[in-house]
N, C-alpha and C positions, 0 to 999 in steps of 0.2 A: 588562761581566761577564767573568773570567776564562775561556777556553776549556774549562780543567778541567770549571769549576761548570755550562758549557750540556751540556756531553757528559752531567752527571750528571741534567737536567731534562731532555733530549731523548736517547735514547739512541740510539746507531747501530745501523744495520739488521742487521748481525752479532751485535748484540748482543739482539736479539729469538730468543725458544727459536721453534722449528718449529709451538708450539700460537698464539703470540702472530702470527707471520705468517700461517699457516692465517685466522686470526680477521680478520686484517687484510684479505686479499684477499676475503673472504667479506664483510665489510664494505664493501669497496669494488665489487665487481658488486650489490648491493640498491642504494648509490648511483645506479649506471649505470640498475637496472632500475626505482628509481625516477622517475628524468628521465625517462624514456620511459614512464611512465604519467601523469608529469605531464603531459608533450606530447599524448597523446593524451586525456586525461580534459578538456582545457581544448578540445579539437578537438574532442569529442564535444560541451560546452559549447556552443560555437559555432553546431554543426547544430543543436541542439536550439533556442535561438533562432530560426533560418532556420525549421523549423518552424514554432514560435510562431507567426512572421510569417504562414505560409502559409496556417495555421489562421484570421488574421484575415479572410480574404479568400476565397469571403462569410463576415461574421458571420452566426453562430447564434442560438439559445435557450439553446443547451447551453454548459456548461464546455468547457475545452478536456482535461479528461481523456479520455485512451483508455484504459478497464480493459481492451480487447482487445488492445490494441497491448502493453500494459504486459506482459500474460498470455504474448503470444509470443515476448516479449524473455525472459523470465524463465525461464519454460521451455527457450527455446535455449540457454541458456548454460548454463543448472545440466545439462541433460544433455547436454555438451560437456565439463564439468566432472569430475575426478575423485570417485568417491561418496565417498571420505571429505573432499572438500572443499564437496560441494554446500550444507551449510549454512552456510559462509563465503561462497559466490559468492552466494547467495539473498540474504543479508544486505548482501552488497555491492552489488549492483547494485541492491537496493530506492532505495540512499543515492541512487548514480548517477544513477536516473533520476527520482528525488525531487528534485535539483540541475537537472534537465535541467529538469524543467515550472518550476522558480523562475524560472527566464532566460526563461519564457512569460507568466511574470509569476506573483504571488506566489498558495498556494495556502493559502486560511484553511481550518482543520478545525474544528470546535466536537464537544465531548463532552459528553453527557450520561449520568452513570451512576451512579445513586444508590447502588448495592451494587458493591461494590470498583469504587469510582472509579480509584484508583490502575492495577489494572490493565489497566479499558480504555482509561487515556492510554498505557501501556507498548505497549498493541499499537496504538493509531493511530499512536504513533510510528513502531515496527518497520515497521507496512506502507506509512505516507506520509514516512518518512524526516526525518531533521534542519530540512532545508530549510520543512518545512511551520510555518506557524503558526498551532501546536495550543492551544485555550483551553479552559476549563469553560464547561458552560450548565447553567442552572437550571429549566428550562421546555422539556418535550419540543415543545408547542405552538408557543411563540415561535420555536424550534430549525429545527421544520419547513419553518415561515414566511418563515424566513432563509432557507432551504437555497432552498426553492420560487422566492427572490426571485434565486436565482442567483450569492447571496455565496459559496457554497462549500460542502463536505463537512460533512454532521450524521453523529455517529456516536452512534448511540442502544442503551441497551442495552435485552432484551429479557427480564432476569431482575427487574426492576421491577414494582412495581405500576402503572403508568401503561400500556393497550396503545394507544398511539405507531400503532401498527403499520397497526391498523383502519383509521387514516385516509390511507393508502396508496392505500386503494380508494376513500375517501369524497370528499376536502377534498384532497388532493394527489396529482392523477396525470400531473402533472409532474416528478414524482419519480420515480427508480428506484435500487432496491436495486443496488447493484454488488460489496459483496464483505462477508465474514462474519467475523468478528475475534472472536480467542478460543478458536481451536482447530476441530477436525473439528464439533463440534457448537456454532456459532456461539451467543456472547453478549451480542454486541453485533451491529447493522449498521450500514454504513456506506451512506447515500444521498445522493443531488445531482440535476440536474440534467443528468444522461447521456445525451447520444443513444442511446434504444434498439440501434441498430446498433452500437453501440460496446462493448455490455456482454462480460462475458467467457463462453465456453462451461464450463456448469457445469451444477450442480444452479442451479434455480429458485425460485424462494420465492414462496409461495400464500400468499395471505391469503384465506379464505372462509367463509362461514358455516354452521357444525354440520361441516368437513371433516371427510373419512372417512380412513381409513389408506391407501387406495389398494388397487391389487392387485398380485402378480406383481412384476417386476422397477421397477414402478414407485410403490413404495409408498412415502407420505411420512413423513419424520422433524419430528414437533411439536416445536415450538420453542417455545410461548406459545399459554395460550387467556385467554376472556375472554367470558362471557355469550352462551358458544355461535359464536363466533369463533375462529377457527384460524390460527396461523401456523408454517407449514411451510416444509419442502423435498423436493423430488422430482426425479428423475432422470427425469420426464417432460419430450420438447421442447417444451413449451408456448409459446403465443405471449403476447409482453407485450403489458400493458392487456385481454390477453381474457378471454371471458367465464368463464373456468377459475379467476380471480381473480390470474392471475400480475402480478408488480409489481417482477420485478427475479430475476438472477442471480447468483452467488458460484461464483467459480473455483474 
């Protein structure tokens, strides 16, 4: 090829205006700062695995989720975070450490949610990240049964006619509530098989019979009733599994 005709496909650096170079070097440091998040996203990879492992040993009952660990990470870094970036870093590091428990081995979610389905797989996504694999369920029942057996996260909604809920206290208390999906006034929830010690500090979810409002600073937000059954939340420290009807927390 003529040297003319490359000069005219490649041009020379003198021949770049002051906006085209600007762009260029600005280009070239996201390179630079991308290698070095590669480097460290694939080393964060790593430990997370060695975790994993650690978690083997002893085995449990439980999942290997941590909703509290999850909670602390999440929290540090978004308020580490500039405020107009914190719903970019929330959203990033959900991804992060959704990749992190994959490399602990694979996390199944099942949904059940008869009224805008669509949306509650949009939020099991957001909050269990890419990495998870998230299916539909048809049978809050069957759902349960799964979860109770220790295959992984039931995400059940709560604006159905089916209350799921009830049997929280009755037929599975091996289960616990870990997190509330769908905004401040939860639509869904998300349960499994959580070590109680591991849940996040939050408000708490009551399931109980004829519940009252509460009093004072700790009065509960209904969520779903059902033939004189209640399911709540309350900013009471209640103890799980006790006799208060408590059956799980939401960060």
């Amino acid at each position: 090829m003529p040297q003319s005709h490359l000069q005219q496909v490649w041009p020379q650096i003198q021949d770049l205006s002051p906006d085209q170079m600007a762009l260029s070097a600005l280009r070239h440091e996201i390179d630079e700062v991308d290698d070095q998040l590669l480097a460290l996203f694939e080393k964060r990879l790593a430990l997370a695995a060695r975790v994993g492992r650690a978690k083997d040993a002893p085995s449990g009952p439980h999942l290997k989720l941590r909703p509290d660990r999850e909670q602390t990470v999440l929290d540090r870094v978004v308020a580490r975070s500039r405020p107009d970036n914190r719903d970019a870093v929330a959203g990033l590091w959900r991804e992060i450490v959704g990749w992190g428990l994959a490399r602990q081995g694979p996390l199944a979610v099942r949904v059940w949610a008869p009224v805008a389905a669509g949306r509650a797989h949009d939020a099991a996504r957001l909050r269990f990240g890419a990495a998870a694999q998230i299916r539909t369920a048809h049978d809050p029942a069957a759902l349960l049964h799964w979860a109770a057996e220790g295959n992984g996260v039931a995400v059940l909604a709560v604006n159905g006619d089916d209350p799921w809920w009830i049997g929280l206290r009755r037929e599975w208390a091996s289960l616990s509530v870990f997190e509330g999906l769908g905004g401040a006034v939860p639509t869904a929830l998300a349960v499994a098989r959580i070590d109680p010690a591991a849940l996040p500090t939050g408000r708490r979810v009551v399931v109980n019979a004829g519940g009252g409002a509460g009093e004072g600073r700790h009065a509960r937000l209904g969520l779903a009733t059902h033939h004189g059954w209640t399911l709540s939340l309350t900013e009471a420290p209640l103890e799980i599994g006790g006799c208060e009807g408590c059956v799980g927390a939401v960060g």
